[in-house]
MARMARLUM-705120 format. One line per field, with one value per residue (C-alpha): chain; x, y, z; residue in one letter. Coordinates in Angstrom, 1 decimal. Layout:
BEGIN
c <- A, ...
east <- X, ...
north <- Y, ...
up <- Z, ...
r <- A, ...
END
This chain:
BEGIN
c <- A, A, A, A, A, A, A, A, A, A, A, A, A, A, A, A, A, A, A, A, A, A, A, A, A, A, A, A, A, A, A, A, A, A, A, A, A, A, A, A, A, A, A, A, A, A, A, A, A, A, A, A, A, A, A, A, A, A, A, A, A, A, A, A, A, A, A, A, A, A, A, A, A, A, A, A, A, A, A, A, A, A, A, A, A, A, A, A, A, A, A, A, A, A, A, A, A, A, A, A, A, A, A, A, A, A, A, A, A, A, A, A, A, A, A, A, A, A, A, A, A, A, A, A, A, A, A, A, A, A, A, A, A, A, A, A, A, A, A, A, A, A, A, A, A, A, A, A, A, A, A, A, A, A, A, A, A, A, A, A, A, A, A, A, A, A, A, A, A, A, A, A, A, A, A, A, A, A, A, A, A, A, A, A, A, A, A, A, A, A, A, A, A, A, A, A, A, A, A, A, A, A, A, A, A, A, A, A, A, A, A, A, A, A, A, A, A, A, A, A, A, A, A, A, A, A, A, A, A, A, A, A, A, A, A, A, A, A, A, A, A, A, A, A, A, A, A, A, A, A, A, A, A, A, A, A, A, A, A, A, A, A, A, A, A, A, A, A, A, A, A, A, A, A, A, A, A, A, A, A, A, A, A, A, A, A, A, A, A, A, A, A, A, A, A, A, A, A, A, A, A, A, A, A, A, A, A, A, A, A, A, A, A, A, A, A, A, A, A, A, A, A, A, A, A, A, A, A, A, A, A, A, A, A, A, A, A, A, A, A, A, A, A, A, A, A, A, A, A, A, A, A, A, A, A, A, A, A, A, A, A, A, A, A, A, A, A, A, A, A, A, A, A, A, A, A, A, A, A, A, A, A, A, A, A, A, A, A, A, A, A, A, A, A, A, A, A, A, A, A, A, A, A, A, A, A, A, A, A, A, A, A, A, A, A, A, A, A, A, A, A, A, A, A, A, A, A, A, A, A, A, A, A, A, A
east <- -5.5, -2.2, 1.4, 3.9, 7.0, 10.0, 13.0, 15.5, 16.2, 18.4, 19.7, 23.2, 26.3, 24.8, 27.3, 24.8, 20.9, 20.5, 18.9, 16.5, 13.0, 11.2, 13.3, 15.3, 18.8, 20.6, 24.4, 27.0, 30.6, 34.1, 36.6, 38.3, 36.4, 33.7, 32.1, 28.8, 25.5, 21.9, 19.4, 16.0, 12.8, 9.1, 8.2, 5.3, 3.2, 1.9, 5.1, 6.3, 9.3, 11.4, 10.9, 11.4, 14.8, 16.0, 15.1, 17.3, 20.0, 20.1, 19.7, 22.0, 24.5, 27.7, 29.6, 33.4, 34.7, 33.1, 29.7, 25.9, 23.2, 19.9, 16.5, 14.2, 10.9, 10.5, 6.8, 5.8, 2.6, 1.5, 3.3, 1.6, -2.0, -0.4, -1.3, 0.4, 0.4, -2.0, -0.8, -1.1, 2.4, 5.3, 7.5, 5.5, 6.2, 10.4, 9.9, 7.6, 5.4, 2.9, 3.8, 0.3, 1.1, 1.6, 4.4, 6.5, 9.0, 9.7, 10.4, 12.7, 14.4, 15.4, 16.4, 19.2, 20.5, 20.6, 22.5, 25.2, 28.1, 29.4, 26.7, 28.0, 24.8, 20.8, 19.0, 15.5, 13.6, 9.8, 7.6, 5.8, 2.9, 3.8, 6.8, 8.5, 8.9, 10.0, 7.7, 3.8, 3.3, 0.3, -1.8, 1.2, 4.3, 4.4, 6.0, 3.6, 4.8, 7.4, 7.8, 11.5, 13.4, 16.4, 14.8, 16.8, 15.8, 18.4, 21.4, 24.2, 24.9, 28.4, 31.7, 33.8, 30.9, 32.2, 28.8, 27.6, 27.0, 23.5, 22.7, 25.6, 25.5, 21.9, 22.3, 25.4, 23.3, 20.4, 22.8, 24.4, 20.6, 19.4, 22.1, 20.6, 16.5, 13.7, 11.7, 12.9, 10.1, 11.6, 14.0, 15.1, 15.8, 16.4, 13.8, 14.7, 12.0, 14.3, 12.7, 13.4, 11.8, 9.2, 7.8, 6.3, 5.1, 8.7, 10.2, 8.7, 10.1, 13.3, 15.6, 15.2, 15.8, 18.8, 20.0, 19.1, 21.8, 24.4, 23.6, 23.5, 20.2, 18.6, 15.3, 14.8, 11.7, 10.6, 7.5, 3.7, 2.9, 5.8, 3.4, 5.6, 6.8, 10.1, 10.6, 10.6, 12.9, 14.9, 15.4, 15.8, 18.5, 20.2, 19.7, 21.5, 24.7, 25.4, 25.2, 27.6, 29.7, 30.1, 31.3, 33.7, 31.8, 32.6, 29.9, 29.0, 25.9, 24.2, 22.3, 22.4, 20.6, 17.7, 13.8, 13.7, 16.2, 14.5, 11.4, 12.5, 13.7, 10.4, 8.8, 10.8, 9.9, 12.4, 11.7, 9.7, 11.2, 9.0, 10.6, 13.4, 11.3, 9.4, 10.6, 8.1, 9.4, 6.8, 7.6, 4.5, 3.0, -0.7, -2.8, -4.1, -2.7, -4.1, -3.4, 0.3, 2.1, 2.9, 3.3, 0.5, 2.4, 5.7, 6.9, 9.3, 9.6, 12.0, 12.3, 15.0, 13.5, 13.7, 10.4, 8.8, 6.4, 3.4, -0.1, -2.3, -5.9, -8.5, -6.6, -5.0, -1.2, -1.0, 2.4, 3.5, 6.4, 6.1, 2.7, 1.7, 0.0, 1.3, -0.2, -2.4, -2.0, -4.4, -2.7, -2.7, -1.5, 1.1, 3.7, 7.3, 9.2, 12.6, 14.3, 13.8, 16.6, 18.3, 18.5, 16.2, 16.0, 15.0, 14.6, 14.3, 14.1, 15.7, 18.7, 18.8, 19.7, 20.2, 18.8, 18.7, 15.2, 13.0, 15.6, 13.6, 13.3, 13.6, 12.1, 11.8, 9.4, 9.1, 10.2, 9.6, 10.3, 12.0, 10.2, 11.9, 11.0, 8.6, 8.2, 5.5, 5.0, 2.2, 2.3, -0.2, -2.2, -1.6, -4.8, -3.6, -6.3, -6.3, -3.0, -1.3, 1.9, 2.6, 6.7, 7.6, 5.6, 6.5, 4.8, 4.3, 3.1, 0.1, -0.9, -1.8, -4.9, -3.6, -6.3, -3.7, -0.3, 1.6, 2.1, 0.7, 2.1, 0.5, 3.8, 5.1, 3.4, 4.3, 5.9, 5.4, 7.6, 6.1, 7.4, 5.2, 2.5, 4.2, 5.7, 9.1, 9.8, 8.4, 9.8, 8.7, 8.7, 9.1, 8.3, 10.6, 7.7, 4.0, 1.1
north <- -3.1, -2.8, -2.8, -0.8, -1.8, 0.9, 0.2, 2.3, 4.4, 7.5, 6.9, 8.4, 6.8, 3.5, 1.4, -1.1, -1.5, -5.1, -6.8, -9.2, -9.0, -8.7, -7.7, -4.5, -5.1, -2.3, -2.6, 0.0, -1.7, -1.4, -3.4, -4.0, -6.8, -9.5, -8.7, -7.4, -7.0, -7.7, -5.4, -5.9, -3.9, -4.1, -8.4, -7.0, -4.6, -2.3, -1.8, 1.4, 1.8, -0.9, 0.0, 3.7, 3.3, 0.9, 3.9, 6.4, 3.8, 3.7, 7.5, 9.1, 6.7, 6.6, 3.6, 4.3, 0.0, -3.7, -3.6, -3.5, -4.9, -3.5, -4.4, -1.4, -2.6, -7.0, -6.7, -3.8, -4.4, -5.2, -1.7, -0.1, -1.6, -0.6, -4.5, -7.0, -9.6, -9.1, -13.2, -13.8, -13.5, -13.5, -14.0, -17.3, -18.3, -19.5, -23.2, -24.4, -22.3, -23.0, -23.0, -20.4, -18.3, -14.6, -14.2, -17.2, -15.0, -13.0, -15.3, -17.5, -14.7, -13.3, -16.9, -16.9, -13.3, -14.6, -17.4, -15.4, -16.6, -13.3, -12.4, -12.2, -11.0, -10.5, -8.2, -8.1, -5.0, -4.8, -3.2, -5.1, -4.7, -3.7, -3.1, -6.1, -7.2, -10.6, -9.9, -9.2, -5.3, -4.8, -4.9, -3.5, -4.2, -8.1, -11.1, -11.6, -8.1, -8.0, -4.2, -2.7, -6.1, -7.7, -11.1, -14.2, -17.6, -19.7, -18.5, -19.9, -20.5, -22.1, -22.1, -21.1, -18.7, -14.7, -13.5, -16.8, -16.0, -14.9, -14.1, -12.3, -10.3, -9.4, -8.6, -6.1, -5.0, -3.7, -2.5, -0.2, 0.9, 1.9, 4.1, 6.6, 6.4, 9.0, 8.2, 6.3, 3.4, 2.5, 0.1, -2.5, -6.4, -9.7, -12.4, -15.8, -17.1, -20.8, -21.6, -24.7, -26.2, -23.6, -21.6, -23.6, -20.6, -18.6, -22.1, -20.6, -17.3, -15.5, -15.2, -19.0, -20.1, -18.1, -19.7, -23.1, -22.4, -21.0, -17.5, -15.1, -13.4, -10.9, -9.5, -5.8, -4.6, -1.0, -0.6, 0.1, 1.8, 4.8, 7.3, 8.5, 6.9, 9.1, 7.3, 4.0, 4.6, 6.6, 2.6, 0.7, 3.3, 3.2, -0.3, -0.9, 1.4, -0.7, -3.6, -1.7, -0.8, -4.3, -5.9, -3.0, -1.2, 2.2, 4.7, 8.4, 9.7, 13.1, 14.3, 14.2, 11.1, 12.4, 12.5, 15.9, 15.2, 11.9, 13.7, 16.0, 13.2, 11.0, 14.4, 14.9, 12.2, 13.1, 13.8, 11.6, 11.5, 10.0, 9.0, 10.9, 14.5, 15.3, 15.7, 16.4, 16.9, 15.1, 16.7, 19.5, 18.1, 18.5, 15.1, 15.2, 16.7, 16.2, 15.6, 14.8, 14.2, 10.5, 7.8, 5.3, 2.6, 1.5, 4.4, 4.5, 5.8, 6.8, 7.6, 9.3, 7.3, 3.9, 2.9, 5.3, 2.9, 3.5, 1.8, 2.2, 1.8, 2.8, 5.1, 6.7, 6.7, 6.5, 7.3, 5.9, 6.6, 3.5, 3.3, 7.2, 7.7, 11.1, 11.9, 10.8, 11.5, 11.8, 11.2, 12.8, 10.3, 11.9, 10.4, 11.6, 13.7, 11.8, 14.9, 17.6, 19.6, 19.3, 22.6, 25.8, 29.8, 31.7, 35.1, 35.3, 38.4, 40.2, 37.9, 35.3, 32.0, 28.6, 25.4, 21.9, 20.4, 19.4, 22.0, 24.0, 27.7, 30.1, 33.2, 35.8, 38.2, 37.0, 35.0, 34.8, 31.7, 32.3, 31.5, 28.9, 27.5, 24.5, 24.4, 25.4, 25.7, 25.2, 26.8, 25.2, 27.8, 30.7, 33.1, 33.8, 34.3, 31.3, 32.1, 28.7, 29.1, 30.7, 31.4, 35.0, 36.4, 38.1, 36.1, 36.8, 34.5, 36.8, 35.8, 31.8, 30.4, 28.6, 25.9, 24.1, 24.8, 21.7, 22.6, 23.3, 26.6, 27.5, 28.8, 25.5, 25.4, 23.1, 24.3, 21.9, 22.1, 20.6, 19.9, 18.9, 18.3, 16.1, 16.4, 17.0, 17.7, 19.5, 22.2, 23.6, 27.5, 27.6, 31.5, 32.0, 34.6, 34.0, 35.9
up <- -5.0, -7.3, -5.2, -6.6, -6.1, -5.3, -7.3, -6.2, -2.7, -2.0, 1.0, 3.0, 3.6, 1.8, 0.3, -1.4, -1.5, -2.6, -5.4, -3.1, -5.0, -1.8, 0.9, 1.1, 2.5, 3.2, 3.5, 5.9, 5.0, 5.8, 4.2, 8.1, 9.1, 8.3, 11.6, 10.5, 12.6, 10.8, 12.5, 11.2, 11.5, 10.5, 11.1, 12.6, 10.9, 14.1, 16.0, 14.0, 17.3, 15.2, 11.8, 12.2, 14.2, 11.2, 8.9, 11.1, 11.5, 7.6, 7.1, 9.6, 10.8, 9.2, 10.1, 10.3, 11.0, 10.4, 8.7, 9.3, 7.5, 7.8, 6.6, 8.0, 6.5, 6.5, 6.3, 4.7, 3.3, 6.8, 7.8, 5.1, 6.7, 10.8, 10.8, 13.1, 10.0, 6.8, 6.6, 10.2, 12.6, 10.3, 13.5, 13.4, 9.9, 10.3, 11.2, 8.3, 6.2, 3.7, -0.3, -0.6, 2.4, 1.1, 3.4, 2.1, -0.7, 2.1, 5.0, 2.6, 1.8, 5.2, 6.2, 3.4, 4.7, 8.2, 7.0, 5.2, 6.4, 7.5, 9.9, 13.3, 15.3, 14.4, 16.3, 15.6, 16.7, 17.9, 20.2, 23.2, 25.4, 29.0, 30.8, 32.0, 35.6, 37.1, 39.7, 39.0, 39.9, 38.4, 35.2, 32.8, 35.1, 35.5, 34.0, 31.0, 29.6, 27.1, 26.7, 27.8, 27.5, 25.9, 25.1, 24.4, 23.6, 25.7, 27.6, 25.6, 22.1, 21.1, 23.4, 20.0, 19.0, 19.1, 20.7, 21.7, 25.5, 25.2, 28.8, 29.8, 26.6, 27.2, 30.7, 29.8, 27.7, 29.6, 32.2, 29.9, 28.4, 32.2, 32.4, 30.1, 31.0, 29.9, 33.4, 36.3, 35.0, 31.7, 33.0, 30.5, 32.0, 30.4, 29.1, 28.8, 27.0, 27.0, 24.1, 23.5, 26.3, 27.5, 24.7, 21.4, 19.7, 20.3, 18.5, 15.2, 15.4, 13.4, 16.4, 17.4, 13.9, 13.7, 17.0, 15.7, 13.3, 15.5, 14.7, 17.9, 18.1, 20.3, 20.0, 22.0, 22.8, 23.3, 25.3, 23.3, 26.6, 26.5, 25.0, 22.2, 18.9, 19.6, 23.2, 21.4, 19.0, 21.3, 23.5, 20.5, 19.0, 22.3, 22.4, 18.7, 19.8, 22.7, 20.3, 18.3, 21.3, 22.2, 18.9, 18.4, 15.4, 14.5, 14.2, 14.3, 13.8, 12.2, 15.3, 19.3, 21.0, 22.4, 22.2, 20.7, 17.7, 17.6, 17.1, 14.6, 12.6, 12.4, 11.2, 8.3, 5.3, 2.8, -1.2, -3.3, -7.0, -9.8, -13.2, -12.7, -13.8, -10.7, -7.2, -4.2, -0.5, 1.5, 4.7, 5.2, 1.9, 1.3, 1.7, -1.1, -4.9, -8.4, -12.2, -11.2, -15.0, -15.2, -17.7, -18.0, -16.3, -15.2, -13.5, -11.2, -7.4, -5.5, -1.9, 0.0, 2.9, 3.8, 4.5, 1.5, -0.2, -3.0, -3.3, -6.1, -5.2, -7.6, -10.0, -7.6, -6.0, -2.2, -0.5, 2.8, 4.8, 7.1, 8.4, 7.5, 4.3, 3.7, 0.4, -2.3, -6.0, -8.4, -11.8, -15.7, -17.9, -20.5, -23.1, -21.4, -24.1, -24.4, -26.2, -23.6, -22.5, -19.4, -18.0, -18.1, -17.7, -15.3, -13.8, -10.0, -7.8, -11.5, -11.9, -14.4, -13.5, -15.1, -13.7, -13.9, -15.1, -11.5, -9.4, -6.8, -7.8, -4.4, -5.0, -2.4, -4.4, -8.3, -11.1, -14.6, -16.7, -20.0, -23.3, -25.2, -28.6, -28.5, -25.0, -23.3, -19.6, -17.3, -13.7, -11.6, -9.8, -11.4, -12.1, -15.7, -18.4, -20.5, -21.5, -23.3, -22.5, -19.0, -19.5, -19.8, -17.2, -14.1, -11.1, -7.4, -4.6, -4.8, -8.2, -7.3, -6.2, -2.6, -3.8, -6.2, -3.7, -2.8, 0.7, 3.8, 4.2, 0.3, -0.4, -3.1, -6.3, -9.4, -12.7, -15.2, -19.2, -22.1, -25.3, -28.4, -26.0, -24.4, -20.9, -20.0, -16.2, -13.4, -10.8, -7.8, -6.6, -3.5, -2.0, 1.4, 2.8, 2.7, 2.0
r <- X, X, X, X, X, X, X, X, X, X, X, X, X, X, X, X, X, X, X, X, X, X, X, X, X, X, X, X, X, X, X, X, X, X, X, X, X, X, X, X, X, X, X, X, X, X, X, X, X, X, X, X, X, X, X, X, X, X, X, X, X, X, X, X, X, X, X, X, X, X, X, X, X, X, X, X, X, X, X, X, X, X, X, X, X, X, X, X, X, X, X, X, X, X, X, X, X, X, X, X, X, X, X, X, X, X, X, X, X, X, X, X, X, X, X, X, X, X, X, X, X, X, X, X, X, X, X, X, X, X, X, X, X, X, X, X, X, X, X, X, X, X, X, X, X, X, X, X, X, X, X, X, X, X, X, X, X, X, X, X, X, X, X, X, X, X, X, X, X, X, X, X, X, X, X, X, X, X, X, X, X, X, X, X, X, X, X, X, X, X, X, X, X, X, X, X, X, X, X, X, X, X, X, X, X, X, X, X, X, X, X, X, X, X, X, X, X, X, X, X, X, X, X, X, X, X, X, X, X, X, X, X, X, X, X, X, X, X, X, X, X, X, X, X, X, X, X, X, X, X, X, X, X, X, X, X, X, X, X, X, X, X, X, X, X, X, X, X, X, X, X, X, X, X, X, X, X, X, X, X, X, X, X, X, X, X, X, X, X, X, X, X, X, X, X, X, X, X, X, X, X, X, X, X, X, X, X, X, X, X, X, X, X, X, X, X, X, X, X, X, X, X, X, X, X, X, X, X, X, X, X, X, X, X, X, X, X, X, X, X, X, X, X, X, X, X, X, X, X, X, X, X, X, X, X, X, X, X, X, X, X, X, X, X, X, X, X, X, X, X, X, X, X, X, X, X, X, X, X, X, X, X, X, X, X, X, X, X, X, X, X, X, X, X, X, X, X, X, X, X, X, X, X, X, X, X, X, X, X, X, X, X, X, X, X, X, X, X, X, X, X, X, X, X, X, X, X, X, X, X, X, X, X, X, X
END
């Protein structure tokens, strides 16, 4: 198995992506304060509640005063497997770890971002068996559970610390959560794990090192037992603006709070862009597409989401949006033309328009793409008759083999330009009305 690594994300209302080689730090920042919250996502491979509300907190929150820091995806090869730990427990990994252990670059890392000086709060976001109860109710509502809690490893930090009074911070916190409840039973309460004295295992995990060094930290834990993924992140997104409520940070957000939106959200996987000359929205994509024009090696991928990652396994390019592998492409090694021209010709529905190479063509009934000298173009699906060069021909949805569309819906297919044999870019026509 060969990892490849993305180098670059699109991502909204990002002021910075930073240059850590293993973890992704996303940074939301005002110049009004220092205050800054660290919300962290993905320590655990299988609890996708955490990691997907750190991608929507990165994608469609715009924060208007003080800062956040985000880190959607800590373990992502784990999130990439829907594993717990490929190492073993990273959340067991921050009091001493082994020189050989495969999660050691990225543990060290996160250590020195919770240590930044400016880091006022961590919040650490996972997804727990049960529903928690101080009382034993019953198999999944009892004291063992951790599901629906604010957990905290002692009740208080530091006298001069800003956030330093654990409990009570925890316990507003929960308050405010069970305002605003899917179903009567998803109450949110406090757990005092105490750490220190009670709980060895919890004395090896991120939030009790970060308290060790006088860093607030709070860990919240949506439930494994609500039976959506857009429940969970509904909590922990509720549970992050009351965070932000309480230090005073600014925010506004692209959609309305609620499952639905939330729902509508995870759906939606964002564009894919590969060496800057082809662009593929994933969303509705087919699972499988083939003899995709790439270089050899070191290409580069970029994701408009977060947690958009790439695995090559046995020639072949696997894309994952968190813990969904939403495509798999087979590739057709080329030599990328470094002289092609920016922008091309076309004529759709009868009107001739000018495009940027890899733009979208929308096309109600036809287009035609313009010959140009030297260039040849290769539309991907169409039933011509071993024609070499496909440009200057009228073409309707009706002429393409559904076989080799790129969607779902058979209504995307790729157009691909060539120079000298060599490849250029690639577009897609996208027909509004289907067959």
């Amino acid at each position: 198995m060969k990892h490849i690594f993305i180098k670059i994300f699109f991502l909204l209302n990002i002021s910075l992506i930073s240059v850590y080689a293993n973890v992704q730090l996303i940074k939301k920042e005002n110049n009004d304060s220092n205050t800054t919250l660290l919300v962290i996502g993905g320590i655990h491979g299988d609890e996708p509640g955490g990691y997907f509300s750190a991608s929507i907190l990165a994608s469609n929150y715009k924060i208007n005063s003080k800062n956040i820091w985000i880190v959607p995806n800590l373990n992502q090869s784990s999130i990439q497997k829907n594993n717990r730990g490929i190492y073993g427990d990273m959340n067991r990994k921050f009091s001493k770890i082994k020189d050989e252990d495969g999660d050691k670059s990225i543990v060290d890392e996160i250590k020195k971002i919770i240590l930044q000086p400016n880091i006022s709060l961590v919040l650490n976001l996972h997804d727990g068996n049960g529903f928690y109860r101080k009382t034993d109710k019953g198999s999944i509502f009892n004291p063992n559970a951790w599901g629906q809690t604010c957990v905290i490893d002692q009740c208080i930090l530091s006298k001069d610390q800003p956030f330093g009074d654990l409990n009570n911070i925890a316990i507003n916190i929960k308050n405010r959560i069970n305002k605003t409840l899917i179903k009567e039973h998803h109450t949110f309460d406090v757990k005092n794990t105490n750490t220190k004295f009670d709980d060895e295992a919890m004395q090896l995990s991120l939030t009790y090192f970060a308290v060790t060094n006088n860093k607030p930290a709070f860990a919240i834990e949506s439930s494994k037992n609500l039976p959506t993924l857009s429940q969970k992140v509904f909590y922990h997104l509720l549970a992050i603006e009351e965070f932000m409520n309480l230090m005073e940070i600014s925010f506004s957000r692209n959609f309305e709070l609620n499952e639905q939106n939330i729902d509508n959200l995870l759906k939606d996987y964002g564009n894919l862009n590969i060496n800057n000359n082809i662009s593929l929205n994933l969303t509705n994509i087919k699972n499988f597409l083939s003899f995709i024009p790439i270089k050899s090696s070191n290409n580069t991928f970029k994701f408009s989401s977060p947690l958009g990652s790439v695995i090559q396994e046995s020639g072949i390019f696997n894309i994952y949006i968190g813990n969904e592998k939403v495509t798999s492409l087979k590739p057709q090694y080329f030599k990328i033309e470094e002289s092609c021209e920016d922008k091309f010709d076309v004529v759709v529905d009868g009107k001739k328009i000018s495009m940027n190479k890899s733009s979208d063509i929308i096309v109600n009934n036809s287009f035609n793409i313009i010959k140009k000298d030297n260039y040849r173009v290769n539309i991907i699906g169409f039933k011509s008759k071993d024609l070499v060069d496909e440009s200057g021909i009228d073409i309707e949805l009706k002429d393409f083999d559904e076989r080799f569309s790129i969607d779902a819906n058979n209504s995307e297919y790729r157009v691909e330009f060539y120079k000298n044999d060599n490849f250029c870019s690639m577009s897609k026509v996208q027909f509004k009305y289907g067959k």
